[in-house]
Steps between C-alpha positions, in 0.01 A plus 500: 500500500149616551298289732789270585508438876838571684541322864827443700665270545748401784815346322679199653819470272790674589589633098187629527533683794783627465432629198110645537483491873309261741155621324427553130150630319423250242219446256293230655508218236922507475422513916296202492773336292767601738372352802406165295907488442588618856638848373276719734224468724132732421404744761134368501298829637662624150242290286118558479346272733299355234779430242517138418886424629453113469535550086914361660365120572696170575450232231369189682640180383213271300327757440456734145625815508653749307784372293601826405897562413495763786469242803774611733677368795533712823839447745297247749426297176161550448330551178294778390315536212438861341139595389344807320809718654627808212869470452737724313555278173876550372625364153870421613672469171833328453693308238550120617810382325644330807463513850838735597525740797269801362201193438563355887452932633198549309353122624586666866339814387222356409488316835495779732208638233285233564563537880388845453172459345609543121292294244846395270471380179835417294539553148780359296542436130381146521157601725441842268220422235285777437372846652211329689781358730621885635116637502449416902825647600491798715839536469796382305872393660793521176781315598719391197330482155742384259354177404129607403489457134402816314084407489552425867674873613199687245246333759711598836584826303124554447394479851777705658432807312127441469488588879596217686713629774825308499854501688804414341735233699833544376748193553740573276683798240351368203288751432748773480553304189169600328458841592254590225274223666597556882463888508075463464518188690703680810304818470152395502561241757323579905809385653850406372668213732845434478750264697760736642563902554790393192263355296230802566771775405627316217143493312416874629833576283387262206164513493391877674221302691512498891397223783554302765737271616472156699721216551347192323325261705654206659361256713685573805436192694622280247870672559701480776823332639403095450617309846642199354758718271839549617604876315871397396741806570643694175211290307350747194150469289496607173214546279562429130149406369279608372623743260879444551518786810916405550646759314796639482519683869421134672776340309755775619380438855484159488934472381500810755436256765669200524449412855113460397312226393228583233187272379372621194113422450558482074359373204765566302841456472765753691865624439728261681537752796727291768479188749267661682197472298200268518255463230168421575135470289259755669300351782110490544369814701352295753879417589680829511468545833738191567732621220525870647534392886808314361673791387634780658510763206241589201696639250367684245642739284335487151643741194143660403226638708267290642142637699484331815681142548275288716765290581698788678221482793493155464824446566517782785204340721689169509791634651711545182724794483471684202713592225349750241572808282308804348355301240271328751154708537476352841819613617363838444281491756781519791363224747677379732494156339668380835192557723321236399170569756459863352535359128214211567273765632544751224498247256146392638355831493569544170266291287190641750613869400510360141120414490393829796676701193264354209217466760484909497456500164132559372313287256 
């Protein structure tokens, strides 16, 4: 950090604020980036008089300019392009099978990242070709890395313990299942992130390693209670894909209570349960809003552990009521799922102290 300038910055968002307070010291390029995106306003008398602050410039239609993939778009919709400004490079590595609920958290991640300042470059197995591709990063991201063929995880392998710095994003419990490959990767990591206090003590237990936990990031103005949706009393939403989440508990509640109606989201077949079942394919995610402002209940009551759940919050800022057990990482967190203001403002925070967390971390 040597010869970095630090100004302050007056923030203008209320997850911010809330969170840091209504100033913040901040290294003057991710400051510069900030107030391009509307994040924070610079305390000018904090920058050398002679420092070149016009390096943040509007394109001007017709005319050449940068075409650089970093152009960004501030809230009044004008666009700046970034020039010559030192960002923290991160290697965000993640298996891309299919786009499921831990993919759409680490695109919202990655979101607030950018936001912040953070130079984000993502590495799957279809991008990953060689070692040149990892030499800029300053820091590495591991989110799930089951799909990297063997040549693939030697070259990610290689950089991590060369001295890379790198935190480890934990989504799931699969790595309790390799623990003569997960005990280095835990230990060695800066930072250990996992989805829910459940999930933390679970791999502390498993695994001896130790970290933090933070609810997954959602994109809390997509979800809440859609207008045009009329939430039918006794109505019930049941998840059953991906990964057939049913289970024995749901089908007990589900003949447990007849005076319910349930929709099951499935892509599968069920047990014949009763009358009172509706099958249904699973719905984009730019429609679940709709689909949960229908329904009074979530119910969700799965028969193995599961880390976090995204669709428990989901559910919970469109007004569902929600029906969960242990097994539920998110549960474990004992929200009040029912005040849906103080859920959308902790849930906001949360990716921001996700990247403060990894921005404290030297490189």
């Amino acid at each position: 950090m040597n010869g970095v300038k630090i100004v302050t910055v007056r923030l203008l968002e209320k997850a911010l604020i809330d969170h840091y307070g209504p100033t913040r010291r901040i290294e003057l390029d991710k400051a510069l980036l900030g107030e391009a995106k509307g994040k924070w306003k610079i305390i000018r008398e904090d920058i050398d008089q002679h420092y070149d602050t016009r390096i943040m410039f509007p394109d001007i239609p017709g005319q050449e300019g940068d075409q650089s993939p970093l152009t960004r778009a501030d809230v009044h919709g004008q666009t700046y392009a970034t020039k010559e400004i030192k960002k923290k490079r991160i290697g965000w590595i993640q298996d891309l099978v299919r786009v499921g609920g831990a993919e759409i958290s680490n695109q919202e991640a990655r979101r607030v990242g950018s936001d912040c300042g953070f130079d984000i470059m993502v590495i799957t197995p279809e991008s990953l070709q060689n070692n040149d591709q990892l030499k800029s990063v300053d820091l590495f991201v591991l989110n799930n890395i089951f799909h990297f063929s063997q040549e693939q995880m030697a070259v990610i392998l290689r950089a991590i313990y060369s001295g890379t710095p790198y935190v480890k994003y934990e989504h799931d419990y699969r790595e309790l299942q390799r623990p003569e490959f997960s005990t280095k990767l835990f230990s060695q990591s800066k930072l250990n992130i996992f989805l829910s206090p459940k999930h933390l003590k679970d791999y502390q237990e498993g695994l001896k390693c130790d970290g933090l936990c933070l609810p997954l990031a959602i994109d809390v103005s997509h979800f809440k209670p859609a207008e045009k949706e009329e939430r039918k009393k006794n109505s019930a939403l049941i998840f059953n894909a991906p990964n057939r989440k049913l289970g024995g508990s749901g089908e007990e509640f589900i003949k447990g209570h007849p005076e319910m109606m349930f929709t099951i989201l499935s892509n599968n077949n069920v047990p014949a349960l009763g009358a009172n079942i509706v099958l249904s394919p699973p719905v984009p995610y730019k429609d679940l809003p709709a689909l949960y402002s229908a329904h009074e209940h979530l119910v969700h009551l799965p028969d193995r552990d599961w880390a976090g759940e995204r669709i428990i919050f989901e559910a919970a800022l469109c007004g569902c009521k929600i029906i969960a057990n242990d097994h539920v990482g998110h549960m474990s967190w004992k929200r009040d799922l029912a005040d849906v203001k103080g859920l959308a403002e902790w849930l906001t925070q949360a990716p921001y102290e996700f990247w403060k967390r990894i921005g404290e971390i030297e490189t």
